[in-house]
C-alpha positions in Angstrom: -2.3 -38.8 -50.4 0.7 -37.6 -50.8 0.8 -34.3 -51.1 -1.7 -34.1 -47.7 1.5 -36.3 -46.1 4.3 -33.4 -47.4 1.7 -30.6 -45.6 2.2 -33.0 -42.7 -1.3 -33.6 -42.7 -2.8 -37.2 -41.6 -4.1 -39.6 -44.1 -7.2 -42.3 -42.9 -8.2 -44.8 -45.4 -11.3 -45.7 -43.1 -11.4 -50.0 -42.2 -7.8 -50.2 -43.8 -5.5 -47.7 -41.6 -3.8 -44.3 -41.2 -0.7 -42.8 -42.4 0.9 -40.0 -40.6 4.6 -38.2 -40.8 7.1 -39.6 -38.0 10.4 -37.4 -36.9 13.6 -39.0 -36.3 16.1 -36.8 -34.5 20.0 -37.8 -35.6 21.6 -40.2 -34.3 25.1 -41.8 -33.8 24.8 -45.0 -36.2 27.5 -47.8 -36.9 28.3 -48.5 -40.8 28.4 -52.1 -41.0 31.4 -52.6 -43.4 33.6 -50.4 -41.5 32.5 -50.7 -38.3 32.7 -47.0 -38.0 30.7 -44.3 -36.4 28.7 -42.3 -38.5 25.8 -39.7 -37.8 22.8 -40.1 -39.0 20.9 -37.1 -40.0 17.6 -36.0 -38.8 14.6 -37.2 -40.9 11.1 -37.5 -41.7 9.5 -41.5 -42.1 6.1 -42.0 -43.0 4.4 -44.6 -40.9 1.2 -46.7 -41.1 -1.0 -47.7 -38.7 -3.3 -50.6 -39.6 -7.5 -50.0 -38.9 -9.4 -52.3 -36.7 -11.0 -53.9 -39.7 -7.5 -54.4 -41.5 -6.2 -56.3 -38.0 -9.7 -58.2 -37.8 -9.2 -59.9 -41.2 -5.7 -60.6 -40.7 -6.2 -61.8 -37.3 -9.0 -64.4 -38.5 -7.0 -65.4 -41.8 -4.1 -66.4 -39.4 -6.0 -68.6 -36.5 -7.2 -70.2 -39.9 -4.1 -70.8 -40.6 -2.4 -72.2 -37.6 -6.1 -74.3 -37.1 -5.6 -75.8 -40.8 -9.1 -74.2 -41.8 -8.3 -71.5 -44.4 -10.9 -70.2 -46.4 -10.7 -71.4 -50.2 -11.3 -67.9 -51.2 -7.9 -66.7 -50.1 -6.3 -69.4 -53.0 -4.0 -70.4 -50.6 -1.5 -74.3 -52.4 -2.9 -76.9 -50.5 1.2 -77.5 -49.7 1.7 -74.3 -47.8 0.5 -70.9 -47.2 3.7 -69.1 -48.7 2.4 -70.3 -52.1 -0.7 -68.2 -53.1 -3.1 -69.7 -56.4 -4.4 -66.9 -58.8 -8.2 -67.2 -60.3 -8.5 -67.0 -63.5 
């Protein structure tokens, strides 16, 4: 994976999402000790995009969430969501 991102090829992971190679031209930052300019040189980023399945299942676990009707698969502490239970 990646070695096909370094050829700047795209990577799909089909129902979870695609990685591709974004440019960033410089830019004129601000360091935020100093408060100085600085330039920030050009750059290559990867960046994800999620699949439709990926946002499906995350989408669902969420309205679970905020309806207080998660699925006891997930593990979720019945105290709060930040909190996840591992299975033995």
């Amino acid at each position: 994976m990646t070695a096909s991102l370094v050829d700047g090829q795209r990577v799909e992971i089909r129902g979870f999402g695609s990685f591709k190679i974004n440019y960033r031209p410089s830019r004129i930052g601000r360091n935020p000790n100093s408060g100085e300019n600085v330039t920030v040189p050009e750059n290559y980023v990867p960046h994800f995009k999620a699949g439709s399945e990926l946002r499906q299942r995350v989408d669902s676990w969420a309205e679970a969430l905020a309806n207080g009707r998660l699925p006891a698969r997930l593990g979720i502490h019945p105290i709060g969501h930040e909190l996840p239970l591992r299975y033995p």
